[in-house]
N, C-alpha and C positions, 0 to 999 in steps of 0.2 A: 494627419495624426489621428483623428477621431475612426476612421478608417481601419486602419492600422490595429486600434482598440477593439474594436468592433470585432476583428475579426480572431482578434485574442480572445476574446471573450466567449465566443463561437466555439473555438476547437477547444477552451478550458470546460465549457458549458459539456461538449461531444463526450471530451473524456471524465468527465466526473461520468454522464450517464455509463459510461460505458462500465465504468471501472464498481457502479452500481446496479448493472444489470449481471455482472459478474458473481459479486457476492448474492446478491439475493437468487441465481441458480445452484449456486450451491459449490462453486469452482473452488479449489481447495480446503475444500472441507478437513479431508482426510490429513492432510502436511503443512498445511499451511496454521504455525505456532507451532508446531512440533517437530521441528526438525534440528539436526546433534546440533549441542551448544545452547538449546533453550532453556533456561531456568524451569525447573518444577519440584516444588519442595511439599510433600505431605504427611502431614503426622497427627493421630486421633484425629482430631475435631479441625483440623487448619490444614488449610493449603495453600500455597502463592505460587504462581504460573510468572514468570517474566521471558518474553519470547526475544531475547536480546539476537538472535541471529537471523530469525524473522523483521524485525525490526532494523538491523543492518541493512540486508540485499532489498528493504522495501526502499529505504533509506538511497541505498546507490543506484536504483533504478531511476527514480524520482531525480537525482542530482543530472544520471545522464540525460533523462527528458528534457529536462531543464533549459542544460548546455544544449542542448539539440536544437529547443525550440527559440532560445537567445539569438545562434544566428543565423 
């Protein structure tokens, strides 16, 4: 069991770095929050950005991971 843990922990450890060496080069800069379907409302002095479609396909990626790495 401890095993097992250890080695969850490992490929959780891999991919956070990785999914942090990603943003901090700069990989979707350009699209990523901006793509059809994301909220952006501005006017004079105010603006609210909500990236609901960005946040969906992050959303189902992560789900399919998931399921992948469960069995």
């Amino acid at each position: 069991m401890n095993n097992d843990f250890g080695k969850w922990l490992v490929i959780a450890g891999l991919f956070i770095a990785a999914i942090g060496a990603l943003i901090w080069s700069g990989f979707g800069k350009g699209w990523l929050g901006r793509l059809p379907g994301d909220i952006n409302y501005t006017k004079d002095n105010f603006s609210f950005h909500f990236p609901i479609v960005t946040c969906l396909i992050v959303s189902v990626v992560l789900t399919l991971l998931m399921w992948l790495f469960r069995k």
